[in-house]
C-alpha positions in Angstrom: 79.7 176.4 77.9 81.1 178.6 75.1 82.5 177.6 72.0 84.0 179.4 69.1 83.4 178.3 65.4 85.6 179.8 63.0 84.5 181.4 59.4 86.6 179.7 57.2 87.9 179.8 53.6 87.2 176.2 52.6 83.9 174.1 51.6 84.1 171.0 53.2 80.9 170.8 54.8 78.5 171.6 51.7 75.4 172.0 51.0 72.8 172.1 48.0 72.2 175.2 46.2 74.6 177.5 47.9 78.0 178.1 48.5 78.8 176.1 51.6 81.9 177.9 53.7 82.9 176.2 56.9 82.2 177.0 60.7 85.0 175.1 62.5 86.4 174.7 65.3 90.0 175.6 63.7 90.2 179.4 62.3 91.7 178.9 58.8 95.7 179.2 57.9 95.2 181.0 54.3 95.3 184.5 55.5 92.1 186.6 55.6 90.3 187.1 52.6 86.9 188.8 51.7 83.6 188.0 50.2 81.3 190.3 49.2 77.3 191.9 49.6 75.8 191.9 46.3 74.6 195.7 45.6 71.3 194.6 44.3 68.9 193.5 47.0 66.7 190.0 47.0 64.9 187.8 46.2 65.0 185.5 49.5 64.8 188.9 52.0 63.7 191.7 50.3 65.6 194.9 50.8 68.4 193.0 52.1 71.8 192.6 50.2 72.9 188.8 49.8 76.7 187.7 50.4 78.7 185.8 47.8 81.9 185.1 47.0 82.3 187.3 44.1 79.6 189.6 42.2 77.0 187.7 40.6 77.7 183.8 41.6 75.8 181.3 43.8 75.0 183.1 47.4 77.4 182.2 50.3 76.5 180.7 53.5 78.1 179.3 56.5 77.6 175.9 57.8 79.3 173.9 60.7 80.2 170.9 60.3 77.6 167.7 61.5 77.5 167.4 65.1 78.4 163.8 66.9 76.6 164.8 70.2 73.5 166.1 71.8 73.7 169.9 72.7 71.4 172.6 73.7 71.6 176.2 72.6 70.4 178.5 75.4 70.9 182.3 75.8 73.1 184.6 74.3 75.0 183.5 70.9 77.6 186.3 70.2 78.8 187.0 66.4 81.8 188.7 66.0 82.3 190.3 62.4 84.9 192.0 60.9 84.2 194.3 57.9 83.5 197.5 55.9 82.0 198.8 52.6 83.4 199.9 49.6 83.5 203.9 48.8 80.3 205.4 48.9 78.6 202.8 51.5 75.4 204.3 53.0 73.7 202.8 56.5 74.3 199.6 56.0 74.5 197.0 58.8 74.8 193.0 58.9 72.1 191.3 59.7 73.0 187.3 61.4 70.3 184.4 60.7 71.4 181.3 62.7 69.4 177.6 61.6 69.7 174.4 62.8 69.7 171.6 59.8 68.8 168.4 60.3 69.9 165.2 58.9 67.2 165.7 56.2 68.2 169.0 55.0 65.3 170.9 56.7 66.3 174.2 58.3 64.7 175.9 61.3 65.5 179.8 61.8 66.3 179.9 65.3 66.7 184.1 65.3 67.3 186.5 63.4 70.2 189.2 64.7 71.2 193.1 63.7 74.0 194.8 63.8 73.7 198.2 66.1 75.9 200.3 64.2 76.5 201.2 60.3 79.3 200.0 58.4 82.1 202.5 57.4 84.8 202.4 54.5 87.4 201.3 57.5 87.8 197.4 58.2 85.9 197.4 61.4 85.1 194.6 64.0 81.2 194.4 64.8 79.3 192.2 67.8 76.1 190.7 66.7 74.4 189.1 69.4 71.3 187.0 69.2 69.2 184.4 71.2 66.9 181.6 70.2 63.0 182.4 72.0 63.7 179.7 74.1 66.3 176.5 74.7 67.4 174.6 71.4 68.1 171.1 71.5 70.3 169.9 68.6 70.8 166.2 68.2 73.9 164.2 66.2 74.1 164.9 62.6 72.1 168.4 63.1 74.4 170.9 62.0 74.2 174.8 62.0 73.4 177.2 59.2 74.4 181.1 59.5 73.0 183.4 56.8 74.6 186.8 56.7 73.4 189.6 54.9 73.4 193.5 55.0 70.2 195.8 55.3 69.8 199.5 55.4 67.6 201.1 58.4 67.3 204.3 56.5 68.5 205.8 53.5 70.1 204.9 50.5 73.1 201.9 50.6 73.6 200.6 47.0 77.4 200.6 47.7 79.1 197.2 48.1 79.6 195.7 51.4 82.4 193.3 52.3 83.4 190.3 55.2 86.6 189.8 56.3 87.4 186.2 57.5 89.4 183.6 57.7 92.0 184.3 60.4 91.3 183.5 64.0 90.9 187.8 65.0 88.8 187.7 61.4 85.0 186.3 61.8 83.9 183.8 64.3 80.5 182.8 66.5 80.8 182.0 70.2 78.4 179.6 70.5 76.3 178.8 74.2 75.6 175.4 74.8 75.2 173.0 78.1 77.8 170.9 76.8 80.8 171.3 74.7 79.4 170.8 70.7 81.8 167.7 69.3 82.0 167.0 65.6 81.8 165.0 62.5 85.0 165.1 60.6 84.0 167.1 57.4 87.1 165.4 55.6 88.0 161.9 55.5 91.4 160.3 54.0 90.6 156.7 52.0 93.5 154.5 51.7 93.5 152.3 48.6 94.5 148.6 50.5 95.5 145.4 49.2 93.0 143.6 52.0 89.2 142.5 51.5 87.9 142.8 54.8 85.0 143.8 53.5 84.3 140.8 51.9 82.2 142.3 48.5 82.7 140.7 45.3 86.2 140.5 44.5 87.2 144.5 45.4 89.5 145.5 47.8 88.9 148.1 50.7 88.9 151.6 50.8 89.6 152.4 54.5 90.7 155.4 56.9 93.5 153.2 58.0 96.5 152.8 56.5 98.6 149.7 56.4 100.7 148.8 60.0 103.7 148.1 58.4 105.2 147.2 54.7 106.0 148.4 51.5 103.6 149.4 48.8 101.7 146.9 46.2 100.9 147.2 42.5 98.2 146.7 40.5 98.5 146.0 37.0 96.9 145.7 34.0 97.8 144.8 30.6 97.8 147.2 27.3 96.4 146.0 24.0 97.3 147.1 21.1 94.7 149.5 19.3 92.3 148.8 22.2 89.8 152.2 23.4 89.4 151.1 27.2 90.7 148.0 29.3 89.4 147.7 33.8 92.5 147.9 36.0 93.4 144.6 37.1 94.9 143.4 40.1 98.0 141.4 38.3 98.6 141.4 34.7 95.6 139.2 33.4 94.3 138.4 36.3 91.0 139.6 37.8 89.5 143.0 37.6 90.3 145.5 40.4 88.0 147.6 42.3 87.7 149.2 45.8 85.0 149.7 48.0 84.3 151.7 51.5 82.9 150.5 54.4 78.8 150.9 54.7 77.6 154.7 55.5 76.4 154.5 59.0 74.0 157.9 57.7 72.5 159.4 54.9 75.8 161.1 52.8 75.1 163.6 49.8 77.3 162.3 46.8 77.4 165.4 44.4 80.1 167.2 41.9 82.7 168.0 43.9 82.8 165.9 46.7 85.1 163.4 45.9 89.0 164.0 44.8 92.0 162.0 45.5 95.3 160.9 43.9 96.6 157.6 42.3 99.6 156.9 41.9 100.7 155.0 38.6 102.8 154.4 35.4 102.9 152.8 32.2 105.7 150.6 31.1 107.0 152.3 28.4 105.9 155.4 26.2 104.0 153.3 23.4 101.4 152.6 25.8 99.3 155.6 25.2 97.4 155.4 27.9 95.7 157.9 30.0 93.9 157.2 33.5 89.7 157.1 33.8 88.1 156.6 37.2 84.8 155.6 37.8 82.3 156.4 40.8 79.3 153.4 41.7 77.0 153.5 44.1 76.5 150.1 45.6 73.6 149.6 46.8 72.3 146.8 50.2 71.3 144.2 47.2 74.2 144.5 45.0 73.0 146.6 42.6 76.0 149.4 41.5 74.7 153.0 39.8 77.8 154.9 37.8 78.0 158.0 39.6 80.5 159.9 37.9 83.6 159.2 35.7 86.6 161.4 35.3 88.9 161.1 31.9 92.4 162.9 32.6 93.4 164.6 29.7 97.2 163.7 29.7 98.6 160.7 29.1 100.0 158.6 32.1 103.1 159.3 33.0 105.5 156.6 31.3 109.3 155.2 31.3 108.4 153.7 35.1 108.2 157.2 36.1 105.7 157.1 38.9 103.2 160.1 38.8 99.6 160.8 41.3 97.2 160.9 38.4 94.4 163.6 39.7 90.9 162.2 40.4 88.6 164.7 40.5 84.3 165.0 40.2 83.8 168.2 39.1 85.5 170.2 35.9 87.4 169.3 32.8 87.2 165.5 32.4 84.1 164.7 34.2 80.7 163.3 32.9 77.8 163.0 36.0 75.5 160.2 34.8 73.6 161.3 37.6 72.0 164.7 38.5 74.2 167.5 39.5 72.2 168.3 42.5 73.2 165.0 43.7 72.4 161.7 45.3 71.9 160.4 48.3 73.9 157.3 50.3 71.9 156.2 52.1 72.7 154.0 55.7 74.9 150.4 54.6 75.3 151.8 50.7 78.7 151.9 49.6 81.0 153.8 47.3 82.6 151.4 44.7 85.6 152.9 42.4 87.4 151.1 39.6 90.5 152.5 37.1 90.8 151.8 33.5 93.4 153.2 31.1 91.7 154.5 27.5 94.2 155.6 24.6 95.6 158.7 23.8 96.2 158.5 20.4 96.3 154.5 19.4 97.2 152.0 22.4 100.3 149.8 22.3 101.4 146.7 24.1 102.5 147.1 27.7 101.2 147.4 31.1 100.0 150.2 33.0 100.5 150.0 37.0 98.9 151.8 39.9 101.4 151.9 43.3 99.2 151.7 46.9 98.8 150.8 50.0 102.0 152.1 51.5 102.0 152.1 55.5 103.6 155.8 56.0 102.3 158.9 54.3 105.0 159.5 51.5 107.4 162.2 51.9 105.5 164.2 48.9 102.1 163.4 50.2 100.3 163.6 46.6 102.8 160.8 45.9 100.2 158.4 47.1 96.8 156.6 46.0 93.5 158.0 48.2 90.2 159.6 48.1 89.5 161.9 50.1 85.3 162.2 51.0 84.6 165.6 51.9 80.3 166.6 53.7 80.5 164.9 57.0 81.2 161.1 55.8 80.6 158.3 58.5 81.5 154.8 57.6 80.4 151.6 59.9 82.6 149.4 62.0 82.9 146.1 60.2 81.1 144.2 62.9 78.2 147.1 63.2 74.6 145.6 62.4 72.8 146.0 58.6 70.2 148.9 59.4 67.1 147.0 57.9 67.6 143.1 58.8 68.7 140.8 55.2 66.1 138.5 54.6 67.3 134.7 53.9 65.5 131.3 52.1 62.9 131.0 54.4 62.2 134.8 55.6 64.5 134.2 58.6 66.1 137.7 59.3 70.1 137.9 59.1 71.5 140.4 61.2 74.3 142.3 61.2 75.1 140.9 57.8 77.3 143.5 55.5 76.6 143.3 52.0 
């Protein structure tokens, strides 16, 4: 069984340390773009030339995204690459390295492939082929890892080398397996709801699915005057609002970056002075919540009932990580928990402030909506799936399938 993964221009799957681009199934719609070889050679192969995507930042890798099924690698995998060097290129030639990852991060080289012919100064399509020493079995949530670099068999080749990708004739891997490989989605598209199915503290759910039928809600949450920072509210005075996801079913890396979405909101009238702040818990099996990250907009919320999507993003302007940048780990029936709160912009005045979701049909402007999108593989529990590690009652009696 042969399947193609596409190199594409997007970063969906991540990974720490490098610059994640994405194997998928899909080729990517952007047009084909380049990344290029460094021209200096090191430190992780010696007298190789490491890819980035542009001279001197974080090295480049490919990864696919987590796989859902059990597969086995076996015999001939077939690279094809498309590329050249810049004037001047001397004997260079791409070398493949193909890992599996498990669901702990750990990477296994399963072989290590050359190009047969130099690289020219005219885009050129190259087959690398490769196979492991002996049958691979890959398991769900293994993923795979492809390292490219260039090397030079003899000579001198200080000249910058280049990979062109991103269209379906660009860059791709034909991958050969016993079984068709099937997929985590990398991506996944939170709705903010009005319902509590989830039944934790007083928030309301974050879920993949949106609404059968009916017109958006509001939340809402009174202004005070010459007040700093006041928690969304689900009606004007009444309690404070928060949404939370379904349990992770495995192990998700929560770093900068991985979490964007749109809200949708408005304040009553221009004296408000509000602008929008989101912040990022962890919640963990006991209760316990960890800030994450928070993200200040800089502009002031969009006022005279003119509904805006404020941005929510977790890395760049506006953002503080009150955890380490490298990341943190969700770990199996954790959640995500995110709350709003408006801060002045200048001195705040009396009003409200209002956040629109939970509309059943994806708006005819799309960002016109309130989501989060989770991006590295994110899988989320049924409802009625069982606690991973059994609650403990009064009485040391096990509770299962308890969500928290």
């Amino acid at each position: 069984m042969v399947t193609r993964l596409f190199f594409r221009d997007t970063t969906d799957t991540r990974m720490v340390g490098v610059l994640a681009k994405d194997m998928s199934l899909t080729a990517g719609t952007s047009g084909e773009t380049q990344l290029r070889f460094s021209t200096t050679t090191g430190p992780d192969f010696p007298g190789e030339y490491h890819m980035h995507d542009a001279p001197g930042t974080t090295k480049t890798v490919f990864t696919s995204e987590r796989l859902s099924n059990t597969v086995v690698l076996s015999g001939n995998q077939i690279f094809t690459l498309r590329g050249s060097g810049t004037t001047g290129i001397a004997n260079q030639r791409f070398r493949v390295r193909l890992y599996r990852v498990d669901a702990s991060e750990v990477r296994t080289l399963l072989f290590q492939a050359d190009a047969t012919a130099n690289l020219t100064t005219t885009v050129t399509t190259y087959t690398v082929t490769g196979a492991p020493a002996s049958p691979v079995t890959l398991v769900p949530r293994d993923r795979l890892l492809i390292i490219l670099t260039t090397f030079v068999p003899s000579g001198s080749g200080a000249a910058q080398a280049l990979l062109n990708y991103n269209v379906p004739a660009s860059t791709y891997v034909d991958i050969n397996s016993d079984v068709a490989p099937t997929f985590f989605a990398s991506r996944q598209k939170l709705v903010a709801r009005r319902t509590t199915a989830q039944g934790v503290s007083t928030y309301k759910d974050l879920l993949l699915e949106r609404a059968s039928s009916g017109a958006a809600t509001t939340a809402v949450v009174t202004t005070v005057a010459g007040a700093t920072e006041i928690q969304w509210t689900y009606t004007a005075g009444g309690a404070l609002a928060g949404w939370v996801t379904r349990r992770f079913k495995y192990n998700w890396r929560c770093a900068p970056g991985i979490i964007s979405g749109r809200v949708l909101n408005h304040e009553s009238v221009s004296t408000v002075n509000g602008r929008f702040l989101t912040r990022c818990y962890l919640r963990a099996v006991d209760g316990t919540e960890t800030l994450l990250w928070s993200h200040l907009m800089t502009g002031e919320i969009n006022t005279n009932n003119q509904l805006s999507p404020a941005t929510i993003i977790s890395t760049g302007t506006g953002v503080t990580w009150a955890v380490p940048t490298t990341g943190i780990t969700v770990k199996p029936d954790e959640r995500i928990v995110i709350k709003f709160f408006v801060v002045n912009i200048g001195t705040m005045g009396a009003g409200t402030a209002t956040i629109t979701h939970d509309q059943a049909t994806v708006p005819t402007t799309p960002t016109n909506d309130t989501y989060l999108i989770f991006i590295g593989s994110p899988v989320f529990k049924a409802d009625a799936d069982p606690d991973e590690t059994p609650k403990v009652a009064d009485g040391n009696m096990p509770m299962m399938g308890i969500g928290n």
